[in-house]
N, C-alpha and C positions, 0 to 999 in steps of 0.2 A: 504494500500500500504506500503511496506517495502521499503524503499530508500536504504535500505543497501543492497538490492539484484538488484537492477537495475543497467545494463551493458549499454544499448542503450537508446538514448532520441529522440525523434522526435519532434520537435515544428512546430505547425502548424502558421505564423507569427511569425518566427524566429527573425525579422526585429524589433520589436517592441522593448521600450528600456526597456522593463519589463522582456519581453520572454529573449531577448539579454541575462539578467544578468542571468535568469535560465540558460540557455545554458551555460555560463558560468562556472557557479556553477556545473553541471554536469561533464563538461571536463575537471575542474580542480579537479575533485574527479577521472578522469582516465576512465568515460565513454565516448564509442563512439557518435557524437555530429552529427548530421543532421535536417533538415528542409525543410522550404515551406516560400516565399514571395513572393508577386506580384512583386516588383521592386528591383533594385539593390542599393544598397544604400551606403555612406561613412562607417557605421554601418557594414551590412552584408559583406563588403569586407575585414573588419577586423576581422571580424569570420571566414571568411573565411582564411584568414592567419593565425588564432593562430586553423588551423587545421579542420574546422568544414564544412560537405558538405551541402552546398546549392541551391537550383531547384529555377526557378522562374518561373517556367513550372505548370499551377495544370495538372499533369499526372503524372498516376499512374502509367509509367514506371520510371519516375525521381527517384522514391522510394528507399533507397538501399534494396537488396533482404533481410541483415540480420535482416529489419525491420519489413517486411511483416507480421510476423508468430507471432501470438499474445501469449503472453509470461510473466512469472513475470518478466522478466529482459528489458523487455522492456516497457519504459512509453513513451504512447501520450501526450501531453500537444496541448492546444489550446486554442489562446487568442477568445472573443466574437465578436473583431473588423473582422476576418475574414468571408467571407458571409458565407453565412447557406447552402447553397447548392453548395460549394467546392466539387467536385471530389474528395481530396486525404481524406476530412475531414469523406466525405461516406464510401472511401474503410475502414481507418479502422475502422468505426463503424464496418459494414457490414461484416468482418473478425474477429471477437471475441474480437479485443481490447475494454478496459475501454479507453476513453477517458477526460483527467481530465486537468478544468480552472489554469490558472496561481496561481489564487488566493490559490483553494485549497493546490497545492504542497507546494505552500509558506507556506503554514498552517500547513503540515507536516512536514517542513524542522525547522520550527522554536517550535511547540510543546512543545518539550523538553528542550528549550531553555530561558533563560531571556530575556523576549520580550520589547523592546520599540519603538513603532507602534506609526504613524507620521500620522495623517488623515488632513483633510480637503480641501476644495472644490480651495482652493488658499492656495500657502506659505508651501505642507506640501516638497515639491521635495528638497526646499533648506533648511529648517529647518532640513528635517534629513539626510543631507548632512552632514550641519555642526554640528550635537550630533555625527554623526559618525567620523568627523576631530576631536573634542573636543578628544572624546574615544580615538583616537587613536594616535594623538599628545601629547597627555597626558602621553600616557603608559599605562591606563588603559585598553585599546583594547577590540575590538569588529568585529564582522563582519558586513557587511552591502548590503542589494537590494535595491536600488534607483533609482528614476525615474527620472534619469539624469545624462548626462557624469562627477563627479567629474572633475574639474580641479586640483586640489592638487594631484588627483591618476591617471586619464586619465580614467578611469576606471567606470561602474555602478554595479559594484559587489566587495565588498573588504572583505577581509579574515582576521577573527582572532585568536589567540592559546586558547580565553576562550570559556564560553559557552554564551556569550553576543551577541545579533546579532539585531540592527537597522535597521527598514521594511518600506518604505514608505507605506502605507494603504490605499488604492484606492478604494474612495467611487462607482466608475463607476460600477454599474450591483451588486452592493450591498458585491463589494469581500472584502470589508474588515471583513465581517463576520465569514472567516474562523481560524480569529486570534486569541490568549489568552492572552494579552498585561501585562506586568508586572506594566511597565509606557506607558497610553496614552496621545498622546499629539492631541488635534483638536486647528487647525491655525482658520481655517473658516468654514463656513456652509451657503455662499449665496445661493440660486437658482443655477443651473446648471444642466445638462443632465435630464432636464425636456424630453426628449424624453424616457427616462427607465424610471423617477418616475411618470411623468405626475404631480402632483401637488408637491408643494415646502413642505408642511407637509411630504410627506412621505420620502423627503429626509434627512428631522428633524426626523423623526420616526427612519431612518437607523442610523445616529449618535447615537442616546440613545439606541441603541440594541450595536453597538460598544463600549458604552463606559462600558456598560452592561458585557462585555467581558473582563473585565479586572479582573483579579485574586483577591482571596481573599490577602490581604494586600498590592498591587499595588496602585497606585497612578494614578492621570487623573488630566494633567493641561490644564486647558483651557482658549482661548483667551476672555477677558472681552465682555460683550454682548451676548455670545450666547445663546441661545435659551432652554438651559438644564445646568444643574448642573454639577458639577467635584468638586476634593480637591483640587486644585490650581489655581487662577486666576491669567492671565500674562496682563501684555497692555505695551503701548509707551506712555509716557505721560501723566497718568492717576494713581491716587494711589487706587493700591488693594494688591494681596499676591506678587508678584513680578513684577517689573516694571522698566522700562528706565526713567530716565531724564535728563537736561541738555544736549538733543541730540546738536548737534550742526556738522557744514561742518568747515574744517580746513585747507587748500591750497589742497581742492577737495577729503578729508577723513573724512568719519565722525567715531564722537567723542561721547559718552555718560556714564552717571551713572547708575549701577545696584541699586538696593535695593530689600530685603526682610525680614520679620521679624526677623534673623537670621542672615542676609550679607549684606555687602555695599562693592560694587565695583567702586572706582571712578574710570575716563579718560580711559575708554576701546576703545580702537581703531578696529574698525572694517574693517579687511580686504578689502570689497568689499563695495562700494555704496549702498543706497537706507532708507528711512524709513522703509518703510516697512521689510527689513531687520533686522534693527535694535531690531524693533518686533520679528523676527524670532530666533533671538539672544538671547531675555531675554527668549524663550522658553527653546533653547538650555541649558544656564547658569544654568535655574531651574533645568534641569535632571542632567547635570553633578555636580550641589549641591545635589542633592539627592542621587548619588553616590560616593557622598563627595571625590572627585574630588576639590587640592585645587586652590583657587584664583590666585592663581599666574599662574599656569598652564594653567586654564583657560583663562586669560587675554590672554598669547602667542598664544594659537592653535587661538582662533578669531584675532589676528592681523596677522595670518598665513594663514587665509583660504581666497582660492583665487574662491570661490563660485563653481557653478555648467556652465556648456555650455549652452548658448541660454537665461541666467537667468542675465539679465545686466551685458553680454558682451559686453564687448569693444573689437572693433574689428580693429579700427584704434584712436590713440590717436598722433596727432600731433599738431604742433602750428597753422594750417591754416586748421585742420578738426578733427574732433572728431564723432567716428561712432559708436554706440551702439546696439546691437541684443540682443532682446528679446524674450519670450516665452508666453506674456502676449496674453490671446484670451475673457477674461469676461470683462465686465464692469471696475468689482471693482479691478481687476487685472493691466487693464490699467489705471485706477485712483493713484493706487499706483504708479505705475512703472513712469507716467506722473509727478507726482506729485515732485516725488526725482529729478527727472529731471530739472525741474524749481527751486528747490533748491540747486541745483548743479551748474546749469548756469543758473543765472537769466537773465545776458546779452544778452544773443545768443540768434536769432533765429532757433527755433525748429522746423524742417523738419519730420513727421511722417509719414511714410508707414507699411500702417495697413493694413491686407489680414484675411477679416471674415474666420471666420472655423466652418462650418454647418451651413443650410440653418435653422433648428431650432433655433439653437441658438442666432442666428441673428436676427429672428424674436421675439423669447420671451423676448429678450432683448433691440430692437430694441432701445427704446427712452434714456437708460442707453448708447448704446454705443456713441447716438449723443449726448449727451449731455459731456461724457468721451469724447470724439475725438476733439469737440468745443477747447479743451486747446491747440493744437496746433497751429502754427505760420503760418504752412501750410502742408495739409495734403493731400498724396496719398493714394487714396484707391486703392486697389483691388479687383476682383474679387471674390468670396463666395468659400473658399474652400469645396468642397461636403465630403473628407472623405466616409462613410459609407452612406451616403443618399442620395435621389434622389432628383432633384429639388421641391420646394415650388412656387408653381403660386404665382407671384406678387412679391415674396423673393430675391433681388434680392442687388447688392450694388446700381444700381444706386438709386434705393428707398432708402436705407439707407443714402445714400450723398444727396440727396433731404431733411433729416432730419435734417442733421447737421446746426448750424448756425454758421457759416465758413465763409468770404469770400474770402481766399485763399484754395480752396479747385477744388479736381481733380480723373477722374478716369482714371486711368493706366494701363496697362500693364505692365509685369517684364521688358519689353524690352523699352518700356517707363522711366523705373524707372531709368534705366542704363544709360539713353542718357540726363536725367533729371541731374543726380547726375554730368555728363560729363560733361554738358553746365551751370548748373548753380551753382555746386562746394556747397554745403550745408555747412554750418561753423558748424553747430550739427544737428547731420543724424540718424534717430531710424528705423529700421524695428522691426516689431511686430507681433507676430500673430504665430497660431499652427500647420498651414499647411506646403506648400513647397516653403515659402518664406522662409527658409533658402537656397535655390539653391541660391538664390542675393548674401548671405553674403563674396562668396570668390571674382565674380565678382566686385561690390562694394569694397570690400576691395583694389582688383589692380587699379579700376578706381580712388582713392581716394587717393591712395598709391602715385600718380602717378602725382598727381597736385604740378604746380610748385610753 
């Protein structure tokens, strides 16, 4: 595929925030921009305004006609999460187009480029958020696909004048294998969409084929513990090739030391909340020392970046409530996310509404998540978001809330959640989870805004 000859793009899950930033990327190189979602979204209505047509119809009249006619100037794209037996996804097989994954085009777009590719199963969405804020608060510049709205840019696609371009690297369906990483960085590698690999070895197999892909004189740093080998090892708290300490919270800002065989960064103040952030940081630090990128620069862009949407947002911060939105949907996701939490306010009672996402992964996880959710003060559950699957006999939350050992513990409804938050006023309030419990987050927000 030639990317310099294509005029028309068609994305089939337009909506998604992967596809979102392809879409993007097309229309701002001056190609015509259209699509396909099931729903309407805050997302898709802003594509919609910076010009781009979108169906929420599968019919094949919704199509614009100058897409129809299979073409080099025009590329299909289509993410896996869309079903398999879509209407608009058959016509254009079925009409001579190539049809090509998210992953690949990213793999063509970046090619010829200096790649540093962001993997893992948790932590890669904001870790290369912020190598892309580093890069570009710095002056170094880069461009960037991220699997998530920057808050510093508003944006999940950013644009730069080099040939540097930061890829989030999505083990899902194995697409990070389309890349050729100059620097790779893996956050993590728990278990996770055990529904594609079926056993946790093969989704260890697909890491070492990724990291396999990294170019002759490239670099791979990776987080302490994993399961394969790299040139760089990062941790929090732990001495190996680069590493935090002295983390510490500071009138509700955390604080920490860099170190590596080569740099000592003391009192770096980090932007945004969390431990596990912090982690995410010394990965950051590593690549923008490797592109020797200095310390002092460094220091400013992380006490600048104001993190990623949905990734320990705060969403109401006053003296009589404080409300935080998350993205956290694993185990070891919400252990982290929980965990900064109780270190941030040890005083408070902690209010958690947690909304599973996939009837698999709820199950393969099950006894991680009751045992994750137990740290709570008091916790609402929700019902199992389905996503792409059909129900699991027996998978269900109340099963899951039967596991927890809780005993302020409860199953909800959103509309529940609303009249909970009304009457009993939460002094620290977390929604969590990868479905469509962000619909709560503006609701919540007014109910909360709004206490006397």
């Amino acid at each position: 595929m030639n990317i310099d000859k294509i005029k028309r793009v068609y994305l089939l899950g337009i909506g998604g925030i992967g596809m979102s930033g392809l879409a993007r990327y097309f229309s701002r190189l001056g190609c015509e921009v259209a699509g396909y979602d099931r729903t309407s979204t805050e997302l898709t209505r802003t594509l919609e305004e910076e010009g781009m047509t979108i169906s929420y119809a599968d019919d094949i009249d919704s199509i614009p006609e100058a897409f129809k006619v299979a073409s080099e100037e025009t590329l299909i794209i289509f993410t896996p999460a869309v079903p398999k037996d879509l209407k608009l996804k058959a016509f254009f097989q079925d009409n001579g187009h190539e049809l090509f994954k998210r992953s690949q085009v990213l793999g063509f777009i970046s090619e010829s480029r200096f790649t540093i590719a962001v993997a893992g199963t948790h932590g890669k969405t904001t870790t290369s958020t912020m190598v892309a804020h580093v890069l570009k608060h710095s002056g170094f510049d880069c461009s960037a696909f991220l699997g998530g709205i920057s808050t510093n840019y508003q944006n999940n696609v950013l644009f730069g004048d080099n040939d540097v371009v930061v890829v989030e690297a999505d083990e899902y369906d194995r697409s990070f294998l389309t890349l050729h990483p100059n620097i790779a960085i893996v956050t993590s590698a728990d278990a996770d969409h055990l529904d594609i690999y079926g056993d946790p070895q093969e989704l260890i197999n697909s890491f070492e084929m990724f990291l396999d892909r990294v170019v002759d004189g490239g670099k791979s740093i990776l987080k302490v513990g994993l399961p394969f080998s790299g040139d760089i090892s990062y941790a929090r708290e732990q001495v190996c090739d680069a590493y935090a300490e002295n983390v510490r919270v500071e009138n509700g800002e955390f604080y920490f030391d860099y170190h590596s065989a080569d740099l000592t960064i003391k009192d770096i103040h980090l932007g945004i909340p969390g431990l596990h952030n912090v982690e995410n940081a010394v990965a950051a630090i590593t690549v923008a020392h490797l592109l020797e990128i200095s310390a002092d620069k460094i220091v400013a862009a992380l006490s600048d970046f104001q993190g990623v949407k949905r990734r320990f947002e705060f969403i109401v911060k006053t003296d009589k409530n404080i409300y935080i939105d998350d993205y956290a949907h694993h185990p070891e996701e919400l252990r982290a996310f929980l965990t900064s939490m109780k270190k941030l306010y040890p005083e408070k009672k902690l209010t958690v509404v947690f909304q599973p996402h996939l009837f698999s992964r709820t199950r393969d996880f099950v006894d991680g998540f009751a045992e994750v959710l137990a740290m709570a003060d008091e916790l609402l559950l929700m019902e199992i978001y389905p996503a792409r699957e059909l129900p699991i006999e027996g998978v269900d939350s109340t099963w899951l809330l039967n596991k927890i050992n809780l005993e302020n513990k409860r199953l909800v409804s959103p509309e529940e959640v609303l009249e909970i938050a009304k009457t009993e006023n939460p002094e620290l309030l977390v929604t969590v989870g990868a479905g469509d419990i962000d619909k709560l987050v503006k609701p919540l927000k007014e109910e909360l805004n709004h206490v006397k």
